[in-house]
C-alpha positions as a LaTeX table, in Angstrom:
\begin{tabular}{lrrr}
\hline
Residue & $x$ (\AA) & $y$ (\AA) & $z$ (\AA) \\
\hline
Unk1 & $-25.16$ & $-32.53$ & 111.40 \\
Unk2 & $-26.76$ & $-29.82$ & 109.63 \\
Unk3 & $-30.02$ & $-30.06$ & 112.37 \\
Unk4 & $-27.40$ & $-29.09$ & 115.18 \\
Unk5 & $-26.89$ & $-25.99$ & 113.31 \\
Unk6 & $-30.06$ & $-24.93$ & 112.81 \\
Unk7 & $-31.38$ & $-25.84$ & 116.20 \\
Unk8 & $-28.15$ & $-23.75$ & 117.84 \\
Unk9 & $-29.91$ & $-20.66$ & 117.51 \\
Unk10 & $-33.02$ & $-21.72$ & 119.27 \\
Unk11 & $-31.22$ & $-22.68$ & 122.36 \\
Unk12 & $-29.63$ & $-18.83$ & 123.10 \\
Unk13 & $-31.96$ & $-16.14$ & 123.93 \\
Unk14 & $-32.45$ & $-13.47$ & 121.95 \\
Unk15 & $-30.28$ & $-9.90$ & 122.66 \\
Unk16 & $-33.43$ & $-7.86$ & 122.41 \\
Unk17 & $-35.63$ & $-9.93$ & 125.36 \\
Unk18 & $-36.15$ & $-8.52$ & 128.34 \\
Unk19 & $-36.90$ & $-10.58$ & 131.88 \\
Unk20 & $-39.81$ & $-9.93$ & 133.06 \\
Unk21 & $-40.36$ & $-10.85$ & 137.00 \\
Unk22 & $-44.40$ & $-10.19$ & 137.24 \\
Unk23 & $-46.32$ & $-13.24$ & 137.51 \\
Unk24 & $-49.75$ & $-12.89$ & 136.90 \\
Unk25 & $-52.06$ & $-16.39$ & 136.67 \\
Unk26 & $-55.47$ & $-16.60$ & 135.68 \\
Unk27 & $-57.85$ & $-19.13$ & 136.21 \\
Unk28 & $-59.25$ & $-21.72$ & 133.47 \\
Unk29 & $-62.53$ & $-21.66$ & 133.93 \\
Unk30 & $-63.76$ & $-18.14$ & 133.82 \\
Unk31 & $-60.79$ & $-16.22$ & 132.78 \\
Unk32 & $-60.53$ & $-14.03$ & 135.90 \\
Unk33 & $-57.37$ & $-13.19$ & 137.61 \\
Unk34 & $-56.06$ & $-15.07$ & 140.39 \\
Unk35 & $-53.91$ & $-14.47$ & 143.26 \\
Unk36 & $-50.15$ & $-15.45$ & 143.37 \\
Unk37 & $-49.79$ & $-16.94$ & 147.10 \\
Unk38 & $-46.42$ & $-16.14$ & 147.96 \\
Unk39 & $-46.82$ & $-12.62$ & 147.81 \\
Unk40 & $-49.48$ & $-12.92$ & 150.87 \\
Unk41 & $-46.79$ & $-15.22$ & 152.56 \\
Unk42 & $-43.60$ & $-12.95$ & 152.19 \\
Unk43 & $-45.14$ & $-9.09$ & 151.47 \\
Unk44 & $-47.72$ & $-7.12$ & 154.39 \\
Unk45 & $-49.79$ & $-4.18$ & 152.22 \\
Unk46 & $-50.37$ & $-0.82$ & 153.84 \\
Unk47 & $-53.21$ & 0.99 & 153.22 \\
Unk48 & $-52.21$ & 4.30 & 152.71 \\
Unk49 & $-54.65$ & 6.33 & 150.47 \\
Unk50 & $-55.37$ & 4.96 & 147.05 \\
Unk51 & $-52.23$ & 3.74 & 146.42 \\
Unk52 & $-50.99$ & 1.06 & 148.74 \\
Unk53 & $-47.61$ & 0.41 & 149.50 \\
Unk54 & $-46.55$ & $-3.06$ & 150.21 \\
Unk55 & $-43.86$ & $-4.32$ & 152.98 \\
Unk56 & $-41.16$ & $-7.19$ & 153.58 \\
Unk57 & $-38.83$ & $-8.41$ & 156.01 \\
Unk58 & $-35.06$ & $-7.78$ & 155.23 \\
Unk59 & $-33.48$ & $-10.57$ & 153.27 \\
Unk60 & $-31.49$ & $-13.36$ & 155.70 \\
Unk61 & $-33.12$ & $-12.07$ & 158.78 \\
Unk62 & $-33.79$ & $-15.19$ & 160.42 \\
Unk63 & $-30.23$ & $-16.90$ & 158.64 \\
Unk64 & $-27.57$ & $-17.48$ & 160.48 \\
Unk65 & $-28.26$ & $-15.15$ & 163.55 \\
Unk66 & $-25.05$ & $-16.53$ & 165.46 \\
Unk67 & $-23.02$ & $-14.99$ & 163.57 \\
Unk68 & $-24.22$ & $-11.69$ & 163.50 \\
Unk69 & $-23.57$ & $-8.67$ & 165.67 \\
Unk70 & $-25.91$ & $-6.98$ & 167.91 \\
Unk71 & $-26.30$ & $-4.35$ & 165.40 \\
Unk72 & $-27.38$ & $-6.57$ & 162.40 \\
Unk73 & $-29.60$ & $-8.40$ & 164.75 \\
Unk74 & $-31.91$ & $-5.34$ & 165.57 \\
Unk75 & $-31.54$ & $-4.42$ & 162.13 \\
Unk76 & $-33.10$ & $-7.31$ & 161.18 \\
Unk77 & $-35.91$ & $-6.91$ & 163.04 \\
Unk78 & $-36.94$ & $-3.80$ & 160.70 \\
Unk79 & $-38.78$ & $-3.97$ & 157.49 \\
Unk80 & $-38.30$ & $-2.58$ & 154.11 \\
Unk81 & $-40.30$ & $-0.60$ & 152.14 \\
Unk82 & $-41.14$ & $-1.79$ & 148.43 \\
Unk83 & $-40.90$ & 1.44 & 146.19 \\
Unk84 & $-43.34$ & 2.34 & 143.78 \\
Unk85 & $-42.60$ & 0.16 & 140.82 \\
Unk86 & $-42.58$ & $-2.81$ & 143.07 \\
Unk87 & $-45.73$ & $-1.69$ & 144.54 \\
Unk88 & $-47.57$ & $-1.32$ & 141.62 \\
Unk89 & $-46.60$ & $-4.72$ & 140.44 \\
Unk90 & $-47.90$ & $-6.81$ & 143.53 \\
Unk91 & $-50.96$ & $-4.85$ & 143.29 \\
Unk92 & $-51.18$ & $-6.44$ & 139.73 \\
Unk93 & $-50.23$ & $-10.26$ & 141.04 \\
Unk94 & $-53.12$ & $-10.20$ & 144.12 \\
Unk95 & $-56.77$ & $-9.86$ & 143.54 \\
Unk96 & $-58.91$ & $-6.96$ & 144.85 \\
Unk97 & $-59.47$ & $-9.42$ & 147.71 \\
Unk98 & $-56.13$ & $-8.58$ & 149.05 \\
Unk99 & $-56.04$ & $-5.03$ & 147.99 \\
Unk100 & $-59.14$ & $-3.87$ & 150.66 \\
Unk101 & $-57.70$ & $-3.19$ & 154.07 \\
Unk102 & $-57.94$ & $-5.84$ & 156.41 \\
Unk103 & $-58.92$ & $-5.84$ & 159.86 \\
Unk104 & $-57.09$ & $-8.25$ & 162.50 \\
Unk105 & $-57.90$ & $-8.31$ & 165.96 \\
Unk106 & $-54.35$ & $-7.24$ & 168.02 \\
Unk107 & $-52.48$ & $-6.60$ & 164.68 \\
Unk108 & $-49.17$ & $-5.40$ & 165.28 \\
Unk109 & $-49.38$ & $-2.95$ & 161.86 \\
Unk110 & $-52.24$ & $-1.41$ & 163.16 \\
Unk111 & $-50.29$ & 2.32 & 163.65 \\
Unk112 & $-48.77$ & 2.33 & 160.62 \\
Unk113 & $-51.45$ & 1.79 & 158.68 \\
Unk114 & $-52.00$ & 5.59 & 159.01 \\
Unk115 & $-49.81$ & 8.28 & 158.15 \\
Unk116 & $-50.15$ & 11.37 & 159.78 \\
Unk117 & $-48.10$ & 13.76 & 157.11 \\
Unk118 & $-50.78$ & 12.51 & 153.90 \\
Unk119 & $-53.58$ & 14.29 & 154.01 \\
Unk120 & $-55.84$ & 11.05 & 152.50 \\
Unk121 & $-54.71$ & 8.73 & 155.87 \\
Unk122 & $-54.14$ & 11.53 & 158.60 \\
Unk123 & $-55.99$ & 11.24 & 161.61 \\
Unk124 & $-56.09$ & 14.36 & 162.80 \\
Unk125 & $-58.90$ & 16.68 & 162.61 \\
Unk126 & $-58.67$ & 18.76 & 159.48 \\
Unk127 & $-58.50$ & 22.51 & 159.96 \\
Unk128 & $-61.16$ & 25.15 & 158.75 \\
Unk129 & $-59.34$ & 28.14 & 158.00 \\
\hline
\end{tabular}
């Protein structure tokens, strides 16, 4: 009996823990970082300036579509934008790899890759004045 009570602690977590949701892997043999693969499945990265901001698909989009009005439909269609926190932490789970822009032949995120209002991504000419 008195090992059930001292193992009872054990089992609860502690008050003070926090969760933490980044998963970040390395590799055995050399210690370097590796990439976690279901980011690249379910999150598209645009290059905008340094600091990349990373994209998904709304959650249920492709659930359940009979029951949804013509509204929700095209509004699953859209994408969401991670914000910066999120950002900064799939940045940290992919390798530099995955962090250089990528070039696909007929890639439908081709015009949003730049952003005309951000001076680092604009394509405009820049004025002289």
């Amino acid at each position: 009996m008195p090992i059930l009570t001292n193992l009872a602690p054990l089992a609860l977590p502690s008050a003070g823990a926090t969760p933490s949701r980044s998963v970040v892997k390395w590799s055995w043999k050399k210690g370097k970082r590796k990439t976690v693969k279901p980011v690249l499945k379910r999150f598209k990265r645009l290059h905008w300036g340094t600091q990349g901001i990373w994209i998904r698909a709304r959650a249920g989009a492709r659930k359940r579509m009979w029951k949804k009005s013509p509204a929700q439909r095209r509004r699953c269609k859209t994408h969401v934008f991670c914000n910066a926190t999120q950002s900064y932490m799939l940045d940290k789970m992919v390798t530099r790899y995955w962090r250089r822009m990528r070039f696909y032949p007929d890639d439908p995120y081709a015009p949003y890759m730049n952003r005309e209002n951000f001076r680092l991504t604009n394509g405009y000419p820049k004025e002289f004045y």
